[in-house]
N, C-alpha and C positions, 0 to 999 in steps of 0.2 A: 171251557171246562168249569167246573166247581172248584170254589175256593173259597177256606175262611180268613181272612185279615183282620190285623190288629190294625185299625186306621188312623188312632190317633191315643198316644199313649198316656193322653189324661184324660179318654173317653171310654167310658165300661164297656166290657163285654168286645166280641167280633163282630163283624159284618160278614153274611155270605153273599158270595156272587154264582150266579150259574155263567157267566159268558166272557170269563176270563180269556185271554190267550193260552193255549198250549206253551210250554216253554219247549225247546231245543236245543239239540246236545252239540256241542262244540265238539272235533275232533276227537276229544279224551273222555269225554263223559258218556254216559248211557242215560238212558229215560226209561224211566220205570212207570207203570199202572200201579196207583196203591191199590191193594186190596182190603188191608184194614191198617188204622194206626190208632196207638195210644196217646191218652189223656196225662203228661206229666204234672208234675208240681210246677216246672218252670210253667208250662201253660198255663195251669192256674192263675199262677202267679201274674202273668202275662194279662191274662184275660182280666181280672179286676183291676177296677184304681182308683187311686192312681196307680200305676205298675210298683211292683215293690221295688224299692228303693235300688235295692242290690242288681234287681234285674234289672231295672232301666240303664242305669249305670250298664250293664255289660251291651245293652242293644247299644246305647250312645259309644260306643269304647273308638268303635273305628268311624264314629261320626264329627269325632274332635267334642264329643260329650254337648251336640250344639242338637235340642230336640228340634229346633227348626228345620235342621238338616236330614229328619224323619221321613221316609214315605209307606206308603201303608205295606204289610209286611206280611205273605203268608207263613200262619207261624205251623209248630208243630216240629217231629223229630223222630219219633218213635212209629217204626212203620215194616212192613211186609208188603212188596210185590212180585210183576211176572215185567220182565225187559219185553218194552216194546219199540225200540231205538237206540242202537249203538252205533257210537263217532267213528269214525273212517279210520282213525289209528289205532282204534282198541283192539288188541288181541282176541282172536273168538277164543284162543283157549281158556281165556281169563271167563269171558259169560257172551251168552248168545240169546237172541232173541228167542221170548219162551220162558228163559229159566225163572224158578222161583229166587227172590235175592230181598237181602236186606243192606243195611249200610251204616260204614259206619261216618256220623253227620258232624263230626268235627272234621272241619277241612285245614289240615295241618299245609304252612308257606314251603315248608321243604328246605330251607335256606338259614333258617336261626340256627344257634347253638345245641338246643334242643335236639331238634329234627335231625343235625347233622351226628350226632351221640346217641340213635337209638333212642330219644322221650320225646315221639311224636305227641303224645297224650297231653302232654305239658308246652307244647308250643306256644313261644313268646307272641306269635301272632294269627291264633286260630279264630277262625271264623265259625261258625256252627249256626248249622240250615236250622230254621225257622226261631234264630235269634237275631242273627246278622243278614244271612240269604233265604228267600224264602224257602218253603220247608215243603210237611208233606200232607198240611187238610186244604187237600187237592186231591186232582182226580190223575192229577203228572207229579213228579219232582226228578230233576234233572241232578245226579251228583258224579263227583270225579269217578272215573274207572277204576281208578287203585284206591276210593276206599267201599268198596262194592262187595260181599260178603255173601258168594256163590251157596244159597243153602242145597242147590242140588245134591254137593257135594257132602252134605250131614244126611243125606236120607230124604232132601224133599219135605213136602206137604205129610207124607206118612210118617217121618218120623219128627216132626217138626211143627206142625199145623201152622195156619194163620191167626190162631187164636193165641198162641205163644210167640210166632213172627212177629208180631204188632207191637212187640213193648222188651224183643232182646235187648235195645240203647238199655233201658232201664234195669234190666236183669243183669246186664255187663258191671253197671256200676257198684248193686249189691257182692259179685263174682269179687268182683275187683277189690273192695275190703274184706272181704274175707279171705282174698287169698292173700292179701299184703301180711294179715295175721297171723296165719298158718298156725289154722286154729284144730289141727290136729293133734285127738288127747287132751285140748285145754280146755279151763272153763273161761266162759263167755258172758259178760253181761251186753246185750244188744240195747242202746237205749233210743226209744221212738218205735211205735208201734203200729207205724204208716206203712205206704207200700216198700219203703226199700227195707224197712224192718222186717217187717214179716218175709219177704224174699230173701235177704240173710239170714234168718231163721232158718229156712229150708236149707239152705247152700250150707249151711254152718252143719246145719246135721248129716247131709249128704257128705262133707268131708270130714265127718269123725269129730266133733265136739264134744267133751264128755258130759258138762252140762251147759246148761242154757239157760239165762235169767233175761226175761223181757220186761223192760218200763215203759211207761208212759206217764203223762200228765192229764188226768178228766178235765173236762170243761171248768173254769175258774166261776168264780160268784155264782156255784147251781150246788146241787147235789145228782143231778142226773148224769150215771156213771153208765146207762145202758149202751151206749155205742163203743165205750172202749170195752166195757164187759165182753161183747161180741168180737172184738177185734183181739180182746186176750183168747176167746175161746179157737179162734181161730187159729192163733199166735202156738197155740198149744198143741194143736194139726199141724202144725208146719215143722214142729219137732222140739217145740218150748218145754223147757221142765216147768220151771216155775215164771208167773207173771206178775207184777206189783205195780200199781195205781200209784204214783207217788205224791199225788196233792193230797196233803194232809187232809183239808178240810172237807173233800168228799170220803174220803179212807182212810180215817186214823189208825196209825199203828201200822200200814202196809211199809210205810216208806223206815218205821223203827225196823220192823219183821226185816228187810231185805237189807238192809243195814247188819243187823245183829246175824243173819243166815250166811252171807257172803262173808266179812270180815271172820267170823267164828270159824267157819268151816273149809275156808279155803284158802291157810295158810296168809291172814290180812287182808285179802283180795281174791280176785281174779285174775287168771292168767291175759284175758286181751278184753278190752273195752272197744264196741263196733261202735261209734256215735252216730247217727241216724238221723238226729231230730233236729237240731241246732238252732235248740232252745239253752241260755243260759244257765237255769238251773241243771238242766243236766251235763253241761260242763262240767258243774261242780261235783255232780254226781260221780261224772268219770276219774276225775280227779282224787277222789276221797275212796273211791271202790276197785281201782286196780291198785296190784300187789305190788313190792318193790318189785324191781325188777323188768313188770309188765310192760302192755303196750296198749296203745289206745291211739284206734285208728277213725279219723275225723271226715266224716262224708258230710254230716248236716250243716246249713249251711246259714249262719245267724243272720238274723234281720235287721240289725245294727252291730256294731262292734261291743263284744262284751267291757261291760262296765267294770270287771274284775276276775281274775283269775288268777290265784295262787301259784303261781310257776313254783317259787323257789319250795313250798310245801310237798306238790301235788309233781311235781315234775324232774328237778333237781335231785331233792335228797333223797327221793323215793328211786331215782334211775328209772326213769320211765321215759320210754322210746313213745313220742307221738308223731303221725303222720297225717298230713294231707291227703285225700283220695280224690282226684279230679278226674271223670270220665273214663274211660275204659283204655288198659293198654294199649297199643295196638303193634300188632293186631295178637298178643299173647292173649287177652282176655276172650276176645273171640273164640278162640278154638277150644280153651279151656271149656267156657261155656258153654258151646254148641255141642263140645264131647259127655260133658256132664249129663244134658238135656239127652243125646242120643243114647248113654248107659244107663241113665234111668235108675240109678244109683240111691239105694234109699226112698224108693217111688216120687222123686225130684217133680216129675210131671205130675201126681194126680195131687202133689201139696199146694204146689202153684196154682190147679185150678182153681184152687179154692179162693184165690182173691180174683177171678174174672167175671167182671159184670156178665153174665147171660145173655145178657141181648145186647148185642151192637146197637148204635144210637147212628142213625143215618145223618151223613155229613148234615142236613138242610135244616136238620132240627138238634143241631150243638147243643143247645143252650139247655137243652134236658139233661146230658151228658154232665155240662159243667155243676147242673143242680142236683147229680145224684153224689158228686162229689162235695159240694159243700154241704150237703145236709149227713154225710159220712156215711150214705147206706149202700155205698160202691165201694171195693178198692182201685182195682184197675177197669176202668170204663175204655172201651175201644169206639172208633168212629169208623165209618164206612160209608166212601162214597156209591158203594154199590149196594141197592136192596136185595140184591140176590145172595149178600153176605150174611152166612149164618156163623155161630159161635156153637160149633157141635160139641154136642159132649164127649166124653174122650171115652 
C-alpha cells in the first residue's frame, strides 16, 4: 500500500512508499480504506526540522525520550473512510463492513485515573496514531473498535461529505473550546487566525456569540500584511465582527483600536478569550483583554515555555478562570459536533468551506500539499490516496 513516513526526525520532509504492508486488525480493531485525510499543524510540525521541539518530545514520550529508539512512522491523524476489516470480537452493531467511519486517534490505556473518572481525553498514558502509532497517509489504518465514530449514523456521506470527514479530529478540538466557554450571549475575542481560529469562529457564531473580535500577528520584519488580510476576510465569513492585525509595525494603531474597542465597550474586557495561537504575545493579549471575572480557554500551543506571564495581574486579581483544552472529549465532543454539522445551524457547513483547499493533493505528491500550506495560500489541504477523490462542491 501507499504510505508517507517521517523516517528520521532530524531529516526534512516525508518519504513515500507505494509497497508497504497492509496492517491488520487484532480481534478489537477494525481497518478502514482512507478516503481522504487532512494536513494538521502537528504534521506540519512534524514534517520540517528539526521536528519542533515540543513535538518531538511528545513522539519520544513513550520512547524513554531516546531518538535512537525511533523507527520510521506513518504519520497523520485526521481522516474519513469505508471499513473494509473487522476483528472477530467487534460487535457488527457497533460498524460493519461498508460503513462510512471516522475515528477518534487518541488511543486512551483504559486503566489511569483518568480513564477510570470519565477524562478519557486527558489520559495519563495516550498514545495518538500518527504520533506514536502509525496513522492515516496511508491507503489502511488500523484503530481500536471503541474509538470508531459510525458516521452512518449522522446522515452518511449526504449529510456529512468526505470533504468535511477528513479533518472532524481538527474541527472536534475547535468544538471542544468553545464549548468549554459556553460562549452563549458572550463576547469573544478568538486570538490566532489559523485553521482552528477561523473554525471557532464559525462554531462560536453557530452557538450564539454576541460579538466576535479575531487577531492575529502579520509576518514580522516585512510590511506584506496580504495573506492575513485574506484570512481576516475570510475570518469575517465565518461570523467575525471585527478583525485586528496586532503587529504594530505592519498596522499601526489596529492593536491601540482593539485595545481601546474591547476594554471601552465591553464592560473592561470580554466575556471568554479562545486562545488559538500559542504565540507569546498573545498570552499577553488574553490576559490584558478578558474582563474580571472572564475566562480564557487555552488550545494554542507554545514553542517554548513562555518567558513571562503575569499570573498575579492577569489571572488572580482579575478572577479569571483559565483552561487547558487538549483533544476532543470523548466521546461528548463528537456528538455535539457531528449534531452541529448535521443542523446546519447558522449555515456551519457552507462557512467551513470556506477554508477547504479545492483540490485534494494526491497522496504521491504530498509535498505540494505541505507547500501550499507554508506559503499560506491553503487553510485546510486534504490528501488522498485515491485519484478518484474529488472535493465537490457543496
Amino acid at each position: 500500500m501507499q504510505a508517507l513516513k517521517k523516517f528520521n526526525l532530524e531529516e526534512e520532509g516525508l518519504r513515500y512508499f507505494d509497497n508497504e504492508p497492509e496492517p491488520h486488525p487484532s480481534p478489537s480493531e477494525v481497518k478502514i480504506r482512507v478516503i481522504a485525510a487532512g494536513i494538521c499543524g502537528t504534521d506540519y510540525g512534524i514534517y520540517y526540522s528539526p521536528v519542533r521541539r515540543g513535538i518531538q518530545d511528545e513522539m519520544l514520550r513513550h520512547l524513554g525520550n531516546d531518538p535512537s529508539r525511533y523507527s520510521p512512522l506513518v504519520i497523520g491523524h485526521e481522516f474519513c473512510g469505508e471499513v473494509v476489516e473487522v476483528g472477530a470480537g467487534v460487535s457488527r452493531d457497533l460498524v460493519r463492513i461498508g460503513d462510512y467511519v471516522t475515528s477518534e486517534m487518541h488511543i486512551a490505556c483504559g486503566y489511569c485515573h483518568q480513564c477510570m473518572t470519565g477524562q478519557k481525553h486527558v489520559c495519563q498514558n495516550v498514545r495518538v496514531k500518527g504520533v506514536h502509532q502509525h496513522g492515516t497517509f496511508a491507503d489502511y489504518v488500523v484503530v481500536p473498535s471503541e474509538n470508531v465514530i459510525n458516521l452512518e449514523r449522522f446522515g452518511g456521506k449526504s449529510t456529512i461529505p468526505p470533504r468535511f470527514g477528513a479533518f472532524l479530529d481538527a474541527l472536534g478540538n475547535a468544538v471542544h473550546t468553545v464549548m468549554e466557554g459556553e460562549v452563549s450571549g458572550k463576547t469573544v475575542a478568538i486570538l490566532g487566525c489559523g485553521t482552528q481560529g477561523m473554525m471557532a469562529t464559525a462554531v462560536a457564531r453557530a452557538l450564539g456569540a454576541s460579538r466576535i473580535y479575531v487577531t492575529d500577528f502579520s509576518s514580522p520584519g516585512g510590511h506584506d500584511t496580504s495573506h492575513l488580510l485574506k484570512r481576516f476576510d475570510v475570518a469575517r465569513e465565518m461570523g467575525a465582527d471585527h478583525c485586528f492585525d496586532t503587529n504594530e509595525e505592519n498596522s499601526p494603531g489596529q492593536k491601540r483600536e482593539l485595545y481601546q474597542r474591547i476594554l471601552d465597550e465591553h464592560g473592561g474586557g470580554v466575556d471568554v478569550i479562545l486562545e488559538m495561537s500559542g504565540s507569546a504575545p498573545a498570552y499577553e493579549d488574553a490576559g490584558r483583554l478578558v474582563k474580571n471575572g472572564g475566562q480564557i480557554m487555552l488550545l494554542g500551543i507554545p514553542s517554548r515555555p513562555l518567558p513571562q506571564f503575569d499570573v498575579g495581574n492577569y489571572i488572580v486579581w482579575k478572577g479569571v478562570t483559565m483552561r487547558g483544552i487538549f483533544g476532543r472529549r470523548m466521546f461528548e465532543t463528537w456528538y455535539t459536533m457531528l449534531d452541529l454539522l448535521a443542523a446546519d445551524k447558522s449555515g456551519l457547513k457552507a462557512k467551513l468551506e470556506k477554508i477547504i483547499s479545492p483540490r485534494p493533493i494526491l497522496m504521491e505528491n504530498f509535498e505540494e500539499g505541505f507547500n501550499l500550506m507554508r506559503s499560506q495560500e491553503a487553510v485546510k489541504v486534504l490528501l488522498t490516496p485515491d485519484p478518484a477523490f474529488r472535493v465537490e462542491a457543496a
